[in-house]
N, C-alpha and C positions, 0 to 999 in steps of 0.2 A: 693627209699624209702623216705618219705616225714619225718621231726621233729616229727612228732606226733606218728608216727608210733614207734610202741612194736618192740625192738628189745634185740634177747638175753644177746649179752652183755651188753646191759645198765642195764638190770636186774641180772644178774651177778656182774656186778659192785656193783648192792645197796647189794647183798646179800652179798659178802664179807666186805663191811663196817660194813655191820650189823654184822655179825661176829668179824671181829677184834674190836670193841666196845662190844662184851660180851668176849671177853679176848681169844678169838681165836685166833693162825695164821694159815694163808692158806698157803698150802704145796706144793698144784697142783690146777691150773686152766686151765680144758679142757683137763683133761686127756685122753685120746683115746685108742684104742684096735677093732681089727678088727669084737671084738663083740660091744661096741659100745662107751658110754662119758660118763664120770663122770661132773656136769657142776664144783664143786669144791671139794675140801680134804679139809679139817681145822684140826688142834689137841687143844684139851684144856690139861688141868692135867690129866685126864682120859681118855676121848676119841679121839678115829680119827674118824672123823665124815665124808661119804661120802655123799653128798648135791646133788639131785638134786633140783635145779631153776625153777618154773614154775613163768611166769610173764600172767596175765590176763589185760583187763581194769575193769571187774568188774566180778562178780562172778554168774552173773542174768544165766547162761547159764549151769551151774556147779560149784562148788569149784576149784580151779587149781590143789589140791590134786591126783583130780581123773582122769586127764589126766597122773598120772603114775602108771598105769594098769600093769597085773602080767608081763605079758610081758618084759614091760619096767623095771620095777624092777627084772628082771631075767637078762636082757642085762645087766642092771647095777651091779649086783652081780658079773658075772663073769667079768665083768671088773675090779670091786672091788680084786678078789683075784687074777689076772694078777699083780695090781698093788702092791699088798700087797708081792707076791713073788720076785718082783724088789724089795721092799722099806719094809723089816720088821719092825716091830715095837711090844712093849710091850702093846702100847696101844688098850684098846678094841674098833674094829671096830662098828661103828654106822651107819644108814640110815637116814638120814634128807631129810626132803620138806621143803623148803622154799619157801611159796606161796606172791607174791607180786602183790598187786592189783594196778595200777595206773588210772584211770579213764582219764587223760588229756593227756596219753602215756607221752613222755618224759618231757613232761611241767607240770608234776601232781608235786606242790610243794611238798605237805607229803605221800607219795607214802606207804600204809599199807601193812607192814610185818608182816606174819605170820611164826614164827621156830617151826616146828613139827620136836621132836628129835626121834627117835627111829619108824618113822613112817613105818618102812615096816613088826613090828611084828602082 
C-alpha cells in the first residue's frame, strides 16, 4: 500500500485526536467481538460514545455516513452490549460517526472531520 493510500488506522488516529481535544478519553480502540468492531469507546461526563470511523477522500460518491447501513450498525450494537457487559458503566451509551474526508490520503495537511453524536437514532 502506497503513502497516499486511506488507511484505517490513520484515520482512527485523527479520530481519536479529535476526540481527546473535545475533552474525551478513549477507553477501547478496536474493540472486537465475533459479531464484529467497534473502531473506538471514548467517555466524556455523560456519555460513552461508541465511534464508528469512516475515512473517504471526498464525498463526490456519497457521504461516509452512509456506508454505515442497518446492518452494520446492528453488528455494532451487539458488540456494543458484549462490551458494555464486560465493562459496566453509569454512563449513557451513544453511537457516533466520525466522517473524515482527506482528499491528498495521508498527505491531506487539514483533513476535515465531521462528529455526528447520536447518529444511529
Amino acid at each position: 500500500m502506497g503513502r497516499n493510500n486511506l488507511t484505517g488506522a490513520w484515520g482512527e488516529a485523527l479520530a481519536a485526536e479529535y476526540l481527546r481535544k473535545k475533552h474525551y478519553e478513549i477507553v477501547a480502540h478496536g474493540y472486537h467481538s465475533r459479531f464484529g468492531e467497534i473502531d473506538l469507546i471514548a467517555k466524556n461526563r455523560k456519555f460513552l460514545a461508541i465511534v464508528e470511523v469512516k475515512l473517504r477522500k471526498n464525498a463526490n460518491f456519497a457521504r461516509a455516513r452512509e456506508f454505515v447501513n442497518t446492518a452494520k450498525q446492528d453488528r455494532i450494537r451487539i458488540t456494543a452490549e458484549i462490551y458494555l457487559s464486560q465493562h459496566p458503566t453509569e454512563l449513557q451509551p451513544r453511537f457516533d460517526v466520525i466522517e473524515i474526508y482527506a482528499p491528498d490520503g495521508m498527505d491531506t495537511v487539514n483533513p476535515q472531520i465531521i462528529h455526528l453524536e447520536d447518529a444511529f437514532s
